[in-house]
C-alpha positions in Angstrom: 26.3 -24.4 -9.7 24.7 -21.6 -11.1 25.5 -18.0 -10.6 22.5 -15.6 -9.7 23.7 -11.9 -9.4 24.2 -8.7 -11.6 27.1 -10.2 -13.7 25.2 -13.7 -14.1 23.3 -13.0 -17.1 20.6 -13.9 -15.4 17.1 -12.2 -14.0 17.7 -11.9 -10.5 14.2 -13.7 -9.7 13.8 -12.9 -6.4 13.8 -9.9 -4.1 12.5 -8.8 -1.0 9.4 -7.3 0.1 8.9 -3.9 2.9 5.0 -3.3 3.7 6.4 -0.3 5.0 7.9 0.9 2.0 5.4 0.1 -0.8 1.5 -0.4 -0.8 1.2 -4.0 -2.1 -1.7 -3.3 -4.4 1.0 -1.2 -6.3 2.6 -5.0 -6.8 -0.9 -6.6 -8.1 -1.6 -3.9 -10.3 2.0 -4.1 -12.2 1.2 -7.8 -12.2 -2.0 -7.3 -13.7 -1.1 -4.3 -16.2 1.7 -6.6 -17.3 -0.5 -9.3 -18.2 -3.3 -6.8 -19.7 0.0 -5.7 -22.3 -1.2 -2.3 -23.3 0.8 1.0 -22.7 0.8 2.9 -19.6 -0.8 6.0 -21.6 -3.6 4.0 -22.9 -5.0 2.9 -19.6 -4.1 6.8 -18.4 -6.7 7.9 -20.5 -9.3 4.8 -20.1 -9.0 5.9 -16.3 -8.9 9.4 -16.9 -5.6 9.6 -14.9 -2.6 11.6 -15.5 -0.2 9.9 -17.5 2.8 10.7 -15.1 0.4 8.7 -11.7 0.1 5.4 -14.4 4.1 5.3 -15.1 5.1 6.1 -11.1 3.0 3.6 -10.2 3.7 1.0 -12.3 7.2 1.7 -12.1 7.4 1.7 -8.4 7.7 5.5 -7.9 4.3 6.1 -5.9 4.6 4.3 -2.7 0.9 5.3 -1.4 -1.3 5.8 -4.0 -5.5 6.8 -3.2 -8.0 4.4 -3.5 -9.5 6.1 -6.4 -6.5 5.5 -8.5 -6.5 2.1 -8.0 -10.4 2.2 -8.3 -9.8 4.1 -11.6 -7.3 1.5 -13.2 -9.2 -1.3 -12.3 -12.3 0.0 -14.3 -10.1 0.6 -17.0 -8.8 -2.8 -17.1 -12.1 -4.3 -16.4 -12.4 -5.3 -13.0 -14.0 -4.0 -9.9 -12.4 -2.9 -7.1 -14.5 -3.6 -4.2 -14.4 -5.1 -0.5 -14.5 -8.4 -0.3 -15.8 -10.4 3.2 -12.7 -12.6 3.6 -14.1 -13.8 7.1 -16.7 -12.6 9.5 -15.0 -11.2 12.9 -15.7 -12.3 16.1 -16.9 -8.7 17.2 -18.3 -9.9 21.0 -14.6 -10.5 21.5 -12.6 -8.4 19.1 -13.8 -5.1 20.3 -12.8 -5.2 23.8 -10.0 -6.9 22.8 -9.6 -3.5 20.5 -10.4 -0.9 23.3 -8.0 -2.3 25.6 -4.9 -2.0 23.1 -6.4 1.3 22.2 -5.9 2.3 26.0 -3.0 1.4 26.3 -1.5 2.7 23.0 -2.8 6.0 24.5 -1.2 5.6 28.0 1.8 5.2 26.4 1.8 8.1 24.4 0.6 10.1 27.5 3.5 9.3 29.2 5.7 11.2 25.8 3.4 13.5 25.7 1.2 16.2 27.9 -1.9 14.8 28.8 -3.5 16.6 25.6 -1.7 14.8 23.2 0.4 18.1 22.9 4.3 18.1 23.8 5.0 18.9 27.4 6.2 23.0 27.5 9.8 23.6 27.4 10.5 19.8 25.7 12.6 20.1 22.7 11.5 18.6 19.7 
């Protein structure tokens, strides 16, 4: 039987994943920057980012990080960071599809709140 845990000696291989906690593209790029083997300061300055943004998110530090940071280390590591069409959407049927759970997300929050999206007066907080 083998033994997988902190006092194993060996890499715990798995672990779990949050999409709430983390942005996954933090997770391709550590992939990625791994593979490319250079040092987080040497793609800081091919992406003209601070050295400090590479290393938190790399490290797993930065749990939101802009678009242009990842746009930023992607040019420095050669690729592009662009859209890409996975498949065309059905927009006949996905937009009233859309506006009806739009409506009644905002029922729902009418009913916490005043009618202008403020707290009702006198509700505590």
């Amino acid at each position: 039987m083998v033994k997988i845990g902190h006092n194993s000696r060996m890499v715990w291989a798995t672990r779990v994943y949050n999409a709430v906690e983390r942005d996954p593209e933090c997770d391709r790029y550590r992939g990625i920057f791994n593979k490319e083997r250079i040092k987080e300061s040497d793609l800081a300055v091919l992406g003209g980012l601070a050295t400090s943004t590479v290393k938190n998110l790399i490290n797993g530090k930065t749990r939101r990080p802009q678009h242009a940071t990842f746009a930023k280390m992607a040019a420095a590591m050669g690729f592009r960071y662009d859209l890409v069409r996975t498949e065309k959407p059905d927009y006949e049927a996905a937009i009233p599809q859309a506006r009806g759970e739009w409506k009644a997300y905002k029922e729902t929050m009418a009913k916490k709140k005043g009618r202008n999206g403020h707290a009702k007066k006198g509700a505590r907080r």
